[in-house]
C-alpha positions as CSV (number, residue, x, y, z in Angstrom):
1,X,21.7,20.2,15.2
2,X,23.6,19.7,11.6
3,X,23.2,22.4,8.6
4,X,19.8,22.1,7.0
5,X,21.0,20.7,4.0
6,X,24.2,18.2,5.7
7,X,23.1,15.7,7.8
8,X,25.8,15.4,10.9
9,X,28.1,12.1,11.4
10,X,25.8,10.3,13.4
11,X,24.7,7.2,11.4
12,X,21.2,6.5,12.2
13,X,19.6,3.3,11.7
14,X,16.9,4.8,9.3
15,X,16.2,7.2,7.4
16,X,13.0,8.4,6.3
17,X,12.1,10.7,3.4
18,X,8.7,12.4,3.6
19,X,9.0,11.4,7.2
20,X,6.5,14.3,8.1
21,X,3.7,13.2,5.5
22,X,0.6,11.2,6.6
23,X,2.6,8.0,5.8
24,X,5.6,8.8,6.7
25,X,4.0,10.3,10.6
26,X,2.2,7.0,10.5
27,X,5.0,4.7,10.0
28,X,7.3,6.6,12.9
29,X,4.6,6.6,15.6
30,X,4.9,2.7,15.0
31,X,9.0,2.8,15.1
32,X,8.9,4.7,18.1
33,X,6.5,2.2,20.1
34,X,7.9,-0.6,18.9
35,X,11.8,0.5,18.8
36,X,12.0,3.5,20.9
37,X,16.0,3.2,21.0
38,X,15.5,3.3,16.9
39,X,18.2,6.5,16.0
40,X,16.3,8.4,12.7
41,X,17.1,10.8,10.2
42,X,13.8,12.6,9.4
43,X,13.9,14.7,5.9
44,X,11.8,16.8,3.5
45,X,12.1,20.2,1.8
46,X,10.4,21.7,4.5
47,X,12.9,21.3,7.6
48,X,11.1,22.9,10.2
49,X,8.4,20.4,9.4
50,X,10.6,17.8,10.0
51,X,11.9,18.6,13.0
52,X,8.4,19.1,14.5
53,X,7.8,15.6,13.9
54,X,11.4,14.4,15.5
55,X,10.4,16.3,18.8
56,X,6.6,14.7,18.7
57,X,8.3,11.2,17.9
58,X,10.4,11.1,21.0
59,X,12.9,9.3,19.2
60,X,16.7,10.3,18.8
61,X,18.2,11.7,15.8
62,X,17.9,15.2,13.2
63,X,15.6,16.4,10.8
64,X,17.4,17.5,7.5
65,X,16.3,19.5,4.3
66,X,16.4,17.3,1.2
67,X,15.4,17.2,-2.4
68,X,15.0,14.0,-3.8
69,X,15.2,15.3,-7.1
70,X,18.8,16.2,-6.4
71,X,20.6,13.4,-6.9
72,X,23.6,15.1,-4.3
73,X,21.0,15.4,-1.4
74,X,19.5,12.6,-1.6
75,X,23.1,10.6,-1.5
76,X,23.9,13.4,1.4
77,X,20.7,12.0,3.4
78,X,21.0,8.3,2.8
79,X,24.7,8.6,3.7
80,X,25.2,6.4,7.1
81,X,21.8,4.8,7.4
82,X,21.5,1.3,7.8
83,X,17.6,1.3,6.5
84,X,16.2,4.2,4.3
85,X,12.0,4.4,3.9
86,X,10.6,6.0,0.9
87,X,7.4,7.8,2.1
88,X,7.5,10.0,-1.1
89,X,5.5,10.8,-3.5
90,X,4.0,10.1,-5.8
91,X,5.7,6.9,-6.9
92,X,5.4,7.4,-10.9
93,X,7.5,10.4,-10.2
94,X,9.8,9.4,-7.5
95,X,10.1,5.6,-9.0
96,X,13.9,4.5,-8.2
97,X,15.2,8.1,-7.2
98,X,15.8,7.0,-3.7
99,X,16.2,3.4,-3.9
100,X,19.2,3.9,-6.4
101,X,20.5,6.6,-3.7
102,X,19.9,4.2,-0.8
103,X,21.8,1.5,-2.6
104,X,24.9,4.2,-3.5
105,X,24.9,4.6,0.1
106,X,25.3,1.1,1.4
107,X,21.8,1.4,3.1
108,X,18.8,-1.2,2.5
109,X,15.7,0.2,1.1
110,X,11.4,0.3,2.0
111,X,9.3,1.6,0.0
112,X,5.3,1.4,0.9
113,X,4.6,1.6,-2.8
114,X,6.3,0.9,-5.5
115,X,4.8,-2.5,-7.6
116,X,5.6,-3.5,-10.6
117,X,7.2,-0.6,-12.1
118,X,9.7,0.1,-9.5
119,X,10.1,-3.4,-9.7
120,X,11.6,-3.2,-13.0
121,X,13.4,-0.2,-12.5
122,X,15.6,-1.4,-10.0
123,X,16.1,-4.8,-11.9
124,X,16.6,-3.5,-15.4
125,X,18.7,-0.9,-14.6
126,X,21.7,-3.2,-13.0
127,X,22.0,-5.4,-9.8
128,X,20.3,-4.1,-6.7
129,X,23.1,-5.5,-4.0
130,X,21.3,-5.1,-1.1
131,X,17.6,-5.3,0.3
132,X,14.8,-3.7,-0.5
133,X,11.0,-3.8,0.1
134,X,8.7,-2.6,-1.6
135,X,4.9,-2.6,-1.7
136,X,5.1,-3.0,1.9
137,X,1.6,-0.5,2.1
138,X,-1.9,-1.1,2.5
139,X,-2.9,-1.1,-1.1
140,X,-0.9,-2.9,-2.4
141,X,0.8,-4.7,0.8
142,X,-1.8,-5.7,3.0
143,X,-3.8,-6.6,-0.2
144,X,-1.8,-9.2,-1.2
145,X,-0.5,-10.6,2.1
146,X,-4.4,-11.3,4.0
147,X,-5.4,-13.7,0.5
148,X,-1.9,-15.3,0.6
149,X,-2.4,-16.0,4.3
150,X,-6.1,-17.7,4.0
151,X,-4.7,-19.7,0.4
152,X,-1.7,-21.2,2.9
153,X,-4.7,-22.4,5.8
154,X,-6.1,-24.6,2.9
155,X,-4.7,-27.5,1.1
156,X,-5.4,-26.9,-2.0
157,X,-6.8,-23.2,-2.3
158,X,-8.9,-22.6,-5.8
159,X,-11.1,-19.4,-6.0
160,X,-10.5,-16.2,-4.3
161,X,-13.8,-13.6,-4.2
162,X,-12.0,-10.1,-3.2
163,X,-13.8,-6.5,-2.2
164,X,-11.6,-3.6,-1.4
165,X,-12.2,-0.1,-0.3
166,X,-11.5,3.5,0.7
167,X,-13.0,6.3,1.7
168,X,-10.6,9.1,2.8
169,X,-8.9,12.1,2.2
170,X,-6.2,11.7,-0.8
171,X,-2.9,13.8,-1.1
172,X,-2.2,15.4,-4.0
173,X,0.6,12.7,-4.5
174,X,-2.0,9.6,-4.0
175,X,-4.2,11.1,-6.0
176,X,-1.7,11.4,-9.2
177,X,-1.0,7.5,-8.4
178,X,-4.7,6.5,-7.8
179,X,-5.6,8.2,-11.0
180,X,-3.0,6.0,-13.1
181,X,-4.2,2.8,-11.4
182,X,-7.4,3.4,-12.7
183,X,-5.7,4.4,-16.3
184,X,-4.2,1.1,-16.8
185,X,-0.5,2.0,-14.9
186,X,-1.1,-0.9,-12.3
187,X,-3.1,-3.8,-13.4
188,X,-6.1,-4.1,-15.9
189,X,-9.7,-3.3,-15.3
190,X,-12.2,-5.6,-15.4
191,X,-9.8,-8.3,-15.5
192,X,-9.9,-11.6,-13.7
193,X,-8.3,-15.0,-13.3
194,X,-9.6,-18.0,-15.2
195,X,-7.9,-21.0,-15.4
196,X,-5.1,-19.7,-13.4
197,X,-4.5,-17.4,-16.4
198,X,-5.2,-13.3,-16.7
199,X,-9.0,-13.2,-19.0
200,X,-9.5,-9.8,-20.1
201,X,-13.1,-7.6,-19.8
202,X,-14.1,-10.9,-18.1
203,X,-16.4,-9.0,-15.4
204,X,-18.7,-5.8,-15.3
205,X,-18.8,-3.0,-12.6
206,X,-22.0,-3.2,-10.5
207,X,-23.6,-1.0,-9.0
208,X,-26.3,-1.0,-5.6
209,X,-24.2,-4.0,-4.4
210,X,-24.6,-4.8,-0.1
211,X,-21.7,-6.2,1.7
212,X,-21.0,-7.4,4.8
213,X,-19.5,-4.6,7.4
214,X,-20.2,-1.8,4.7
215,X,-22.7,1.1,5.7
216,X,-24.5,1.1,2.8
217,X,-25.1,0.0,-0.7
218,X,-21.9,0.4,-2.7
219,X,-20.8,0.4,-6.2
220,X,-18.1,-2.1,-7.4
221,X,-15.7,-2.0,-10.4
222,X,-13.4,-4.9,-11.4
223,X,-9.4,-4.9,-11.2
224,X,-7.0,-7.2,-11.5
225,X,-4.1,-5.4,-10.3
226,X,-0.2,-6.3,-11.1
227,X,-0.1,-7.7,-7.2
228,X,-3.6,-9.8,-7.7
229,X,-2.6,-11.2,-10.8
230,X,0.7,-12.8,-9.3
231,X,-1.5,-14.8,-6.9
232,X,-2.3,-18.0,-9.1
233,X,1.5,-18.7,-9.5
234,X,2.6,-18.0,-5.8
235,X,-1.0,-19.9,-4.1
236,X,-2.3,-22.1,-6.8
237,X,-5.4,-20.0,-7.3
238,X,-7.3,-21.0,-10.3
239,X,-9.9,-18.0,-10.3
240,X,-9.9,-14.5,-9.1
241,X,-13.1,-12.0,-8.9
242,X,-11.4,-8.9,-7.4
243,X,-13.7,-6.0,-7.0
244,X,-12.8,-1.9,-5.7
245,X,-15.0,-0.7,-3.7
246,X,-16.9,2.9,-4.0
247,X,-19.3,4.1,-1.0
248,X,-21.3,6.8,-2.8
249,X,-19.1,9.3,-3.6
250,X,-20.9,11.2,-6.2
251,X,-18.1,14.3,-6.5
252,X,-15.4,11.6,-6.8
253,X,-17.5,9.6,-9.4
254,X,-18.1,12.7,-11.1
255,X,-14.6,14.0,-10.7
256,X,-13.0,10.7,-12.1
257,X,-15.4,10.3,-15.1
258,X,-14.0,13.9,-16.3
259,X,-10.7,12.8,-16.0
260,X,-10.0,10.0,-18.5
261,X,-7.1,11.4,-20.1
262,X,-5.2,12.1,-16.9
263,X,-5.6,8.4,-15.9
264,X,-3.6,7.4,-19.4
265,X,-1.1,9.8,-19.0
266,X,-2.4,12.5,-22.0
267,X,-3.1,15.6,-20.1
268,X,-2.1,17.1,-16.8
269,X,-1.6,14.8,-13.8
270,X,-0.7,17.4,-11.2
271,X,-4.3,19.3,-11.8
272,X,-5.9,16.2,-12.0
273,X,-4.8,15.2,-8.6
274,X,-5.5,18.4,-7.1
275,X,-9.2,18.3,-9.1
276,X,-9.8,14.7,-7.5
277,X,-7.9,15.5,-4.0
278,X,-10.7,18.3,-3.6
279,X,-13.7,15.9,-5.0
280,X,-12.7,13.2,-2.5
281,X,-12.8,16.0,0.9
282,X,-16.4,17.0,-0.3
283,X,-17.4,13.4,-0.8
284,X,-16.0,12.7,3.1
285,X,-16.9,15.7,4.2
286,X,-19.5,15.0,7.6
287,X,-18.6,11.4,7.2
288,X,-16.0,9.0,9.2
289,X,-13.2,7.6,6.6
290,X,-12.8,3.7,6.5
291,X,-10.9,1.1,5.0
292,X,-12.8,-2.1,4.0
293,X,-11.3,-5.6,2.7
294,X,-13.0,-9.0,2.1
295,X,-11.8,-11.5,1.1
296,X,-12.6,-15.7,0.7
297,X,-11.2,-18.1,-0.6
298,X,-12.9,-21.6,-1.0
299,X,-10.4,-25.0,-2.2
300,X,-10.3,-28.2,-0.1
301,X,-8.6,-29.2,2.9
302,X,-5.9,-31.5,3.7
303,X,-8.5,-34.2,4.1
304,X,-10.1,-33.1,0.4
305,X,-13.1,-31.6,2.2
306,X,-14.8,-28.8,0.8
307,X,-13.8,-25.3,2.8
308,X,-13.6,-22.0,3.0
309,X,-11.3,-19.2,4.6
310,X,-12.8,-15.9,4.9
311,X,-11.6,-12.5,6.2
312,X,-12.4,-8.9,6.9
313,X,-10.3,-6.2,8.1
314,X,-12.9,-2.3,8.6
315,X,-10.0,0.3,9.5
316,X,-10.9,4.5,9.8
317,X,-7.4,5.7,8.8
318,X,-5.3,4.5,5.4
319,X,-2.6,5.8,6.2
320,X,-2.2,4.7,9.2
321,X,-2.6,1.2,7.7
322,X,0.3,2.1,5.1
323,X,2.5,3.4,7.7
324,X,2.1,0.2,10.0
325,X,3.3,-2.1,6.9
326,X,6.3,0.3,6.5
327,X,6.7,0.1,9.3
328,X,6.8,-3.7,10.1
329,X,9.3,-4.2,7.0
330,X,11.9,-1.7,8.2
331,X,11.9,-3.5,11.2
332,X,12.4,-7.0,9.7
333,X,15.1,-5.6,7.8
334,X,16.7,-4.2,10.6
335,X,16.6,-7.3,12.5
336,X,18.3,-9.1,9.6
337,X,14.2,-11.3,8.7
338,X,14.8,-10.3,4.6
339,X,17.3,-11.6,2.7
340,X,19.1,-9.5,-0.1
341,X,17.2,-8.6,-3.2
342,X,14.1,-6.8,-4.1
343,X,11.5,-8.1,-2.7
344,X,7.4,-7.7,-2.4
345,X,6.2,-6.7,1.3
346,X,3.4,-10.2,0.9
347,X,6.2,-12.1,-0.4
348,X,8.8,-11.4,2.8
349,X,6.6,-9.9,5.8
350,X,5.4,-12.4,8.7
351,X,1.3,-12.7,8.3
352,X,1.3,-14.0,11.4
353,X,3.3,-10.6,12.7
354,X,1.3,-8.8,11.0
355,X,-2.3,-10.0,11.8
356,X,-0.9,-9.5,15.8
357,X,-0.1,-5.6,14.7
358,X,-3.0,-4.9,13.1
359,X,-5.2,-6.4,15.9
360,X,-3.2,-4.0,18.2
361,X,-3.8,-0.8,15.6
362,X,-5.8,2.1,17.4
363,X,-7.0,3.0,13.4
364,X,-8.6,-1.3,13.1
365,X,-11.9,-1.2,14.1
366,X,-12.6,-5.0,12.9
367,X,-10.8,-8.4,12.2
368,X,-12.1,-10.9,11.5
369,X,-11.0,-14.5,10.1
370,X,-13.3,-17.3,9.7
371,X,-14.1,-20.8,8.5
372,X,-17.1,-19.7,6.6
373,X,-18.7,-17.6,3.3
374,X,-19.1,-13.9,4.9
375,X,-19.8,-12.7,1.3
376,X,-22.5,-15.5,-0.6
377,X,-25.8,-14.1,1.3
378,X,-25.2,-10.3,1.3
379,X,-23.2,-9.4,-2.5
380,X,-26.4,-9.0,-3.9
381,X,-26.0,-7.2,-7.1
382,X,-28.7,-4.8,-8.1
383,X,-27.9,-4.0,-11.5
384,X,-24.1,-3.6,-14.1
385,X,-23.5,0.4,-14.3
C-alpha cells in the first residue's frame, strides 16, 4: 500500500474522488459487476474510509488521502488514470476543481453532476483537450436522456408532460446543491416551453395532485431546469409542462419555506443544508424512499398519425440511480463510445444501454414504456398552492 497522501506507480484505469460516498459506493458496485478487471484508485480525506470500500469492492487497486481543494493532491491522485469520476460535493463548490486536475493529468473526466455551470467553467476558462461527461446522474442525467429517447420513437415529437420526484435521505452536500436549484442556480421556476421558446411564470404549483405509481396525493411545483430547457432545440419539442414532485413532506416544506435566502445565495448555505438534510430524515423517517419519473410525449408518427410515448421509471434508492449513470459513462469512455470534448451524459450515453441497466438495477422497482397517456386520467389537480 502507497503513503496516504502519494498514490503508488500503478496507473489505474479510474480514479474516483468521494469514492466512499453514497454515489461514489454506488457507481463502484456497478464497475466491479460489470468490469471486475477494472484497476481503481479510490480517494477522500478520510483514507481508512477509503480503503474499506476498496476491500468491499473486490476490485484491484489503493485507497489514497486527498484534498480536492489542494490543487497538488488532487494533480497527485489524478496522476496515471486513464478515467477520473467526480463523486464530490457539492458541485457549486467543487465546480471544475477536479476536472481541470483530470485534464493537467492527461486523464478524461465524469462528473454525475455538473450542468450548466461546470459547463461553462470548463469552456470559458480555455480548451478542455480531452473528454469529459458530465451530468451523467439521475437528476439531471436520466432526466434528460428517458424524454430524448421517447421524442426519437416519434416522427415528429411536439409536447412533453414531465413529473419528477424524490423522497430520500439528502447529504449535506446535495442538500447545499438542491437548495440553489430551487433558488434560481439551475433553471427557472415555473417556467415552461411555448412555442419552442422558454415563457416565464407560465404555470402554478398545485397542490393534492394524483399520479400514476405515486402512493398518495402529492404536491407539484413547476421547473424548467437548464437540461429541460435544451430539449426543444435537440428533439423538436414545441411545449414543455415539467413539474417536481413533493410526497408530503411537511418538515421539508416547512424547512425550505424558511430558507429563501440560502436558495439565492444571501445567507449561509452549509447550515442551510444541514437544517434541510435533518428536515428531509424526519419527513422519511418510517417511510420507504422512492424515485418517481413520468414522462409523455404526444407528436405524430411517421405516417402523420396522432401518438403518444409514455414512460415511468419508480426506483427506492437515488443514489444508486446516480451511481449507475456514473457509472455507465466511465465505462463508454473507457471503451473509447465518447468522442473528445465536454459533453452532457443524455447527449453521449446509449438509451438503449441504459434502459437494459436500469431494468437490471436491484434499486428499480418499475419500468415501464408505452404507446399510451399514463398521465391524462389520474393528474387531477385539486387546487394552485
Amino acid at each position: 500500500m502507497s503513503d496516504h497522501s502519494t498514490p503508488s506507480d500503478t496507473a489505474p484505469a479510474l480514479a474516483v474522488v468521494g469514492a466512499y460516498g453514497a454515489v461514489g459506493a454506488a457507481a463502484l458496485r456497478v464497475i466491479a459487476e460489470r468490469r471486475p478487471d477494472t484497476v481503481v484508485r479510490l480517494g477522500g480525506r478520510d483514507r481508512t474510509q477509503a480503503e474499506a470500500l476498496l476491500a468491499k469492492s473486490g476490485l484491484r487497486g489503493e485507497a489514497v488521502e486527498v484534498d480536492l481543494y489542494d490543487g497538488r493532491s488532487a494533480a497527485r491522485f489524478c496522476r496515471g488514470a486513464r478515467v477520473v469520476l467526480n463523486c464530490a460535493g457539492p458541485s457549486y463548490q467543487v465546480l471544475d476543481k477536479v476536472a481541470w486536475a483530470a485534464a493537467a493529468a492527461g486523464a478524461d473526466y465524469v462528473d454525475p453532476g455538473g450542468d450548466e455551470p461546470l459547463l461553462e467553467a470548463l469552456t470559458r476558462t480555455g480548451t478542455f483537450t480531452g473528454t469529459a461527461v458530465i451530468t451523467a446522474g439521475m437528476q439531471p442525467g436520466l432526466t434528460g436522456l428517458l424524454p430524448r429517447h421517447l421524442c426519437a420513437t416519434l416522427d415528429d415529437p411536439r409536447r412533453l408532460t414531465a413529473y419528477v420526484g424524490t423522497m430520500d435521505r439528502l447529504t449535506p452536500a446535495g442538500a447545499a446543491d438542491y437548495l440553489l436549484s430551487l433558488g434560481g442556480a439551475y433553471g427557472e421556476a415555473r417556467g415552461a416551453i411555448r412555442g419552442g421558446i422558454r415563457v416565464e411564470r407560465e404555470l402554478e404549483p398545485r397542490t393534492g395532485v394524483e399520479l400514476p405509481y405515486a402512493n398518495n396525493r402529492v404536491d407539484v411545483y413547476p421547473y424548467l431546469s437548464f437540461e429541460s430547457a435544451r430539449l426543444p432545440e435537440l428533439t423538436g419539442l414545441t411545449e414543455i409542462d415539467w413539474y417536481n414532485v413533493f410526497d408530503g413532506g411537511a418538515h421539508m416544506m416547512n424547512c425550505l419555506s424558511r430558507l429563501q435566502g440560502a436558495m439565492r445565495g444571501e445567507s449561509d448555505l452549509t447550515a442551510a443544508a444541514e437544517e434541510l438534510t435533518r428536515a428531509a430524515a424526519l419527513d422519511l423517517f418510517g417511510r420507504d424512499p422512492f424515485q418517481l419519473m413520468l414522462f409523455e410525449v404526444t407528436g405524430t408518427d411517421d405516417a402523420g398519425r396522432p401518438a403518444i410515448r409514455s414512460l415511468a421509471l419508480r426506483a427506492g434508492d437515488t443514489y444508486a440511480l446516480t451511481g449507475l449513470v456514473g457509472a455507465l459513462a466511465v465505462l463508454a469512455v473507457l471503451d473509447g463510445a465518447v468522442p473528445p470534448g465536454v459533453h452532457f451524459g443524455s447527449d453521449v450515453l446509449d438509451a438503449q444501454s441504459v434502459l437494459a441497466a436500469l431494468r437490471a438495477e436491484p434499486a428499480v422497482g418499475l419500468l415501464e414504456i408505452v404507446d399510451r397517456p399514463i398521465l391524462a386520467a389520474r393528474a387531477m389537480e385539486e387546487g394552485e398552492l
